[in-house]
Structures are given as structure tokens and as C-alpha cells.
C-alpha positions in Angstrom: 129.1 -80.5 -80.3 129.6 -77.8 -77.4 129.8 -79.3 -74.4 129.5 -77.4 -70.9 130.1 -78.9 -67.4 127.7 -77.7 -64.3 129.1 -78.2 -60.7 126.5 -77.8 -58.3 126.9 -77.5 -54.9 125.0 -76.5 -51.8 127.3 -73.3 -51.7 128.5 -71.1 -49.1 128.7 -66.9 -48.1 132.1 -68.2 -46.7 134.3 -66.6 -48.8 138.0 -68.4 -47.2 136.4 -72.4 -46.8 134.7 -71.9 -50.2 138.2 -71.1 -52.1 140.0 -74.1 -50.3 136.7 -76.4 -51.0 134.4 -75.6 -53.3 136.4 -73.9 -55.8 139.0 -76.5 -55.0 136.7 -79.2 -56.8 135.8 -77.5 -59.0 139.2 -77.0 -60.6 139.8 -80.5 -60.3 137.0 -81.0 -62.2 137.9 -78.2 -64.9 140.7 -79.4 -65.6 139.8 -83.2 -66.0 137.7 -82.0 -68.5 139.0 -79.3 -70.2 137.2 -80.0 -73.9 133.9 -78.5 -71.8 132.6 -75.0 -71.1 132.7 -74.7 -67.8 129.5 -73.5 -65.3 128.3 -73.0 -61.2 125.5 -73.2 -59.7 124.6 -73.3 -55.7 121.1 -74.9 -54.6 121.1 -72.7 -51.6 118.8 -69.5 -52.9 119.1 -68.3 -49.3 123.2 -68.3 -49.9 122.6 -67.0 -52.9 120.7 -64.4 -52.0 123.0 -63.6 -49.0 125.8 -63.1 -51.4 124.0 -61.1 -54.2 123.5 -58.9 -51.1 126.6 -58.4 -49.5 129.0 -58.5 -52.3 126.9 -57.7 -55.8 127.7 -61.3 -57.1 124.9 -63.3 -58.3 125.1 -67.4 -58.5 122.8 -69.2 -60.5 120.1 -72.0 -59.1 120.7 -75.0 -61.1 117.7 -74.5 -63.1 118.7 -70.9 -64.7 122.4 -72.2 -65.0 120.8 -74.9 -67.1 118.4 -72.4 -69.1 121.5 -70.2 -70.0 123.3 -73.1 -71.0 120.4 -74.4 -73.3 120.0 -70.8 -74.4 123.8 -70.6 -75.3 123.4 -73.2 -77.6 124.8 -76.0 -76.1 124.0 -80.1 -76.8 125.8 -82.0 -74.1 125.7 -81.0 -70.6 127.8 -83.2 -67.9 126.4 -82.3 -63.9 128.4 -83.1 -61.1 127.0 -82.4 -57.6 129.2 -81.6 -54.8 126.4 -82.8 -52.4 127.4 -85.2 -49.2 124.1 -87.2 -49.4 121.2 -87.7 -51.7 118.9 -85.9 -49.7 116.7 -83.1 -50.4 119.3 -80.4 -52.0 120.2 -83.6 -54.2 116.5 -83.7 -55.1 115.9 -80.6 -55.6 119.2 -80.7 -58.4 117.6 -84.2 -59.5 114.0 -82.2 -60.3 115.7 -79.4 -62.3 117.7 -81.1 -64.4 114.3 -83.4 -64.8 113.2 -80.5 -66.5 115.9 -80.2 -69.0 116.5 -83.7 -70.2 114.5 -83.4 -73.6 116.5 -79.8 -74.7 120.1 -81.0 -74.6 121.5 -84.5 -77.0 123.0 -85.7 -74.1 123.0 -84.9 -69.8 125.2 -86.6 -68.1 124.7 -86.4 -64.0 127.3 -87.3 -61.3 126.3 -88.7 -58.1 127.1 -87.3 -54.6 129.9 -88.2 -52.4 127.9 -91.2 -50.6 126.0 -93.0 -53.0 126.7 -96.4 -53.8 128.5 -99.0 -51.0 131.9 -98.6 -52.9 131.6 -94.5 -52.3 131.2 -95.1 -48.3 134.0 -97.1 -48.4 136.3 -94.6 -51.0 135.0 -91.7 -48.8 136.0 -92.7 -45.6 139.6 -94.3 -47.2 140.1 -90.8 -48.8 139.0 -89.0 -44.7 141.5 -91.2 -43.3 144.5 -90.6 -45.1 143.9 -86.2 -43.5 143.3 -87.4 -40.2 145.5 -87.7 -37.1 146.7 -90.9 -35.7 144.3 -91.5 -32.4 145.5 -93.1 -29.6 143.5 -95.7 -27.2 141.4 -93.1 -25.2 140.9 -90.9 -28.2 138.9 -90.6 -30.9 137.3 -89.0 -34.3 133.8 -86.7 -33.7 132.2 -86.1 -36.7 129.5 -83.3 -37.5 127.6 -84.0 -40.2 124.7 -81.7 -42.1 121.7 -84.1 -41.1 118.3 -84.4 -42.7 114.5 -85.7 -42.5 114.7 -86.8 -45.5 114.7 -90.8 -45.6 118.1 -90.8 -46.6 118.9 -89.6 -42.9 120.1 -93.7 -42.5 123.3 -92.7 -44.2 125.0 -90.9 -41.6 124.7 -94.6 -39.0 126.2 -96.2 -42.4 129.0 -93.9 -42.6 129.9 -94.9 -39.2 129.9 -97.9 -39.6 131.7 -97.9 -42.7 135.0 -96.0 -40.4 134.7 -99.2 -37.8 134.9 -101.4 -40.9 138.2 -99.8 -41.1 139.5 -99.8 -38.3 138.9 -96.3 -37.5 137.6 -94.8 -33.7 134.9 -92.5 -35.2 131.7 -91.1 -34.4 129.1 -89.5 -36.4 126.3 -87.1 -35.4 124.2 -84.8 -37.5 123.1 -81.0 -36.4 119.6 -81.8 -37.8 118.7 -85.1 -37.6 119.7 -87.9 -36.0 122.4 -89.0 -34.7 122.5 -86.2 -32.4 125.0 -85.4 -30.6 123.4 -86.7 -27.0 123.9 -89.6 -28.9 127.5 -89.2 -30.1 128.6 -88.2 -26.3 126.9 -91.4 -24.5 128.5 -94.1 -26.7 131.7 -91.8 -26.0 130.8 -92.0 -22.7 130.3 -95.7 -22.8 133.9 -96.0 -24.8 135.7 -94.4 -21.8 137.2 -91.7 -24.5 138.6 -88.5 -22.6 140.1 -87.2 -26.1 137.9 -86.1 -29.2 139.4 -84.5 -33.2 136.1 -82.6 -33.4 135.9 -81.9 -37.1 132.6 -81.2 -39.5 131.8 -84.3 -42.2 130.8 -81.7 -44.4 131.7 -80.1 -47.7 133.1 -77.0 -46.4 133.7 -75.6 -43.0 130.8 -73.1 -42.8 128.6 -71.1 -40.9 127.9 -75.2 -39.2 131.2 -75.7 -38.6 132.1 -72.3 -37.5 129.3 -71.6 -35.1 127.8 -74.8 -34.0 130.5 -76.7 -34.4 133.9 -74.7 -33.0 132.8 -71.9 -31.6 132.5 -71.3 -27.7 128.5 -70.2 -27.6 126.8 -72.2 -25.1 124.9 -74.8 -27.1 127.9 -75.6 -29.6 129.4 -79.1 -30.0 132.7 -77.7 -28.9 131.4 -76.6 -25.3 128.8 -79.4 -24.6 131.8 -81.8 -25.5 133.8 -79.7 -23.0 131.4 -79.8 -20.6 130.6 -83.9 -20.8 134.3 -84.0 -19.4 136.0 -84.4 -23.0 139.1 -82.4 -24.1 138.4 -81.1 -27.7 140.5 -80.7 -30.4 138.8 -78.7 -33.1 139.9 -79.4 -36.6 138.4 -76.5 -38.9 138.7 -78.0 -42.3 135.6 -78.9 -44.8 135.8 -82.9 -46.7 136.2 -80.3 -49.9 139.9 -79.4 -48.6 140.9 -82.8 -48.6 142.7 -83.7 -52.6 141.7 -87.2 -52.3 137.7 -86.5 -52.1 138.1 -83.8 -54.7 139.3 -86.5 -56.8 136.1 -88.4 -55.7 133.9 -86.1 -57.2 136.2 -86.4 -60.5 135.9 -89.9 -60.3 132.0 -89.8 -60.0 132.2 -87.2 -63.2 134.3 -89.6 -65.5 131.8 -92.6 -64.1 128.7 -90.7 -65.4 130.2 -90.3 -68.7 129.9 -93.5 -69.2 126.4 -94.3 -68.0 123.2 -94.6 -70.0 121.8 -91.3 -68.0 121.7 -89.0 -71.2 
């Protein structure tokens, strides 16, 4: 049987964060299973589109990596999504390979970073063991992506899942809630004077870059400032960190053995 692997992420026109994250992962997962052809595929057409543009390279949407894997003649096809959440880029994946279940033997799909209860608690085991020791007035700020799709909830969850262990770590959300109002009055609340500003997000992109760390007027990095906290910006994507790359292996090699073909 010919076999092919997809990774699917949301992708970035970050050309420095993507080698160190994306294609990071997706190595990992190359070589984990090395027996399989190996594919890409970004859910992003506006990234896609951005780098077709600027540098004459074009990456396939999940649905036409999918048809040109069909059309090359494969049977089995094992998907792994690089996604934080299953929100709507997950769905949008989820709908496409819908569309492509009755022309391959076999699909196998692997699920997003935060999933199941076990993943928060993997996810924010594999986060710690990258992150700086914080003293009593300091503490961990979190940027994540955010959404309005229902699955919004998961960001509160992951915060709670760090003061399950032990951890001094808040989590807000660019769009979506929490915001970051909300973030800076329990810091407030906590007496913290010291914040690791760093993004919970795949890679550290145009989010992380600009609304994140930069010094524009309504980024996290000067309202923080300007609330009375000293920032430390930490400028690394989850997708850097080894021990979530081997996360997203993990959730590969589960799939395999799940009745989802």
C-alpha cells in the first residue's frame, strides 16, 4: 500500500519561527514515520497567498494536498494537525478531509495539541520544562491565538491546568476572551511586579511579533509596561519547544491506532 503523511498547520509568512517550529515538527514527524510519503499543507489561504506572492512558493490548502495525494495514487493517508485548539482552522481541516474519507482504504487524523484532559496536562508539563524558574512576585503571561468559536473555554482550562501544577501563569487571548484587561487585573490583584511575556502559540509570528513584543502603543508588551509591570519578552513559538513536537508525534502514533479510517 502507499502510504503518505499530511501535516497541517495554520502556517506562517515568517520564514525564521517557521524553520525552528513548524518545520521542526514536521521532521519529528518525518522521521517517526519514515515508511510514508511525506506532504504540507497550511489552512491559512491568506498566508498562502502572501507567500505565493512574495517569494513564488505555493503551499497547498488541505483539500488540494489531499486531491494530489488521491490523484498520486495513494491508499492510506495519516493527518496530523499542528493546531493549538479545535477551533475553526481545526474545522475547516475536519470538513476537507470529510470530503476525502470514501477515496483512500484508510485516513488516519491526529488531534490538536489540546484535546483531551490528558493533552492539557502533557502540554503544559512539556511548557514547563522551557520556562524560567519565577520567583514570588513574578510570573508567566501567556498570549494565546483566541477565538469565537465555542471552543474559546479552552484557554480558562489551560490556565487552570498550569495552577494544577503548581505553576504562576496567566493566559489571555488576542481575540477572544481572556483579554488581556483581564490578565493585568488578576495580576494586579496577585501583587506581581514581574511578568515572562511569551505567546502560547505554535510559532512566534506576525502575533507575537507585533502585538505581542513589539513597542506600538496598543501591544501587550507596552500596556503591561504601562500597568506598572516590568516585562520580559520571551520570543519563542510552543513549536520550538522538542517536548511538544514530540506531542504532536505522540498524537500521530495515537491515531494509528484508532478506528478513524
Amino acid at each position: 500500500m502507499k502510504k503518505a503523511v499530511l501535516v497541517v498547520s495554520f502556517g506562517t509568512s515568517y520564514e525564521e519561527t517557521r524553520i525552528k517550529t513548524i518545520d521542526a515538527c514536521e521532521n519529528q514527524i518525518k522521521e517517526t514515520f519514515e515508511e510514508y510519503d511525506f506532504f504540507r499543507a497550511y489552512t491559512s489561504t491568506m498566508i498562502i497567498k502572501k507567500i505565493a506572492k512574495r517569494d513564488q512558493c505555493y503551499i497547498d490548502t488541505p483539500r488540494e494536498a489531499l486531491q494530489r495525494i488521491y490523484e498520486l495514487g495513494y491508499d492510506e493517508v495519516l493527518i496530523q494537525s499542528l493546531h493549538i485548539i479545535c477551533g475553526d482552522e481545526y474545522d475547516k481541516l475536519a470538513g476537507q478531509i470529510q470530503e476525502y474519507r470514501d477515496r483512500f482504504k484508510k485516513i488516519s487524523v491526529g488531534r490538536p495539541l489540546l484535546t483531551t484532559i490528558e493533552d492539557y496536562e502533557a502540554a503544559v508539563k512539556a511548557t514547563l520544562k522551557e520556562l524560567p524558574e519565577v520567583k514570588a512576585d513574578e510570573a508567566i503571561v501567556f498570549m494565546g491565538h483566541g477565538t469565537t468559536h465555542p471552543v474559546f473555554s479552552a484557554y480558562c482550562a489551560l490556565e487552570y491546568a498550569f495552577r494544577e501544577h503548581g505553576a504562576r501563569a496567566y493566559v489571555g487571548t488576542v481575540e477572544g476572551y481572556p483579554t488581556l484587561q483581564n490578565v493585568i487585573t488578576q495580576l494586579q490583584k496577585d501583587q506581581v511586579k514581574t511578568v515572562y511575556l511569551l505567546p502560547f502559540m505554535l510559532v512566534a509570528g506576525d502575533h507575537a511579533v507585533n502585538d505581542m513584543a513589539s513597542d506600538e502603543e496598543d501591544s501587550w508588551h507596552t500596556c503591561l509596561r504601562n500597568s506598572g509591570f516590568q516585562v520580559k519578552v520571551i520570543l519563542k513559538g510552543l513549536g520550538e519547544n522538542p517536548h511538544i513536537q514530540k506531542l504532536f508525534v505522540e498524537h500521530a502514533k495515537d491515531c494509528m491506532t484508532e478506528n478513524n479510517g
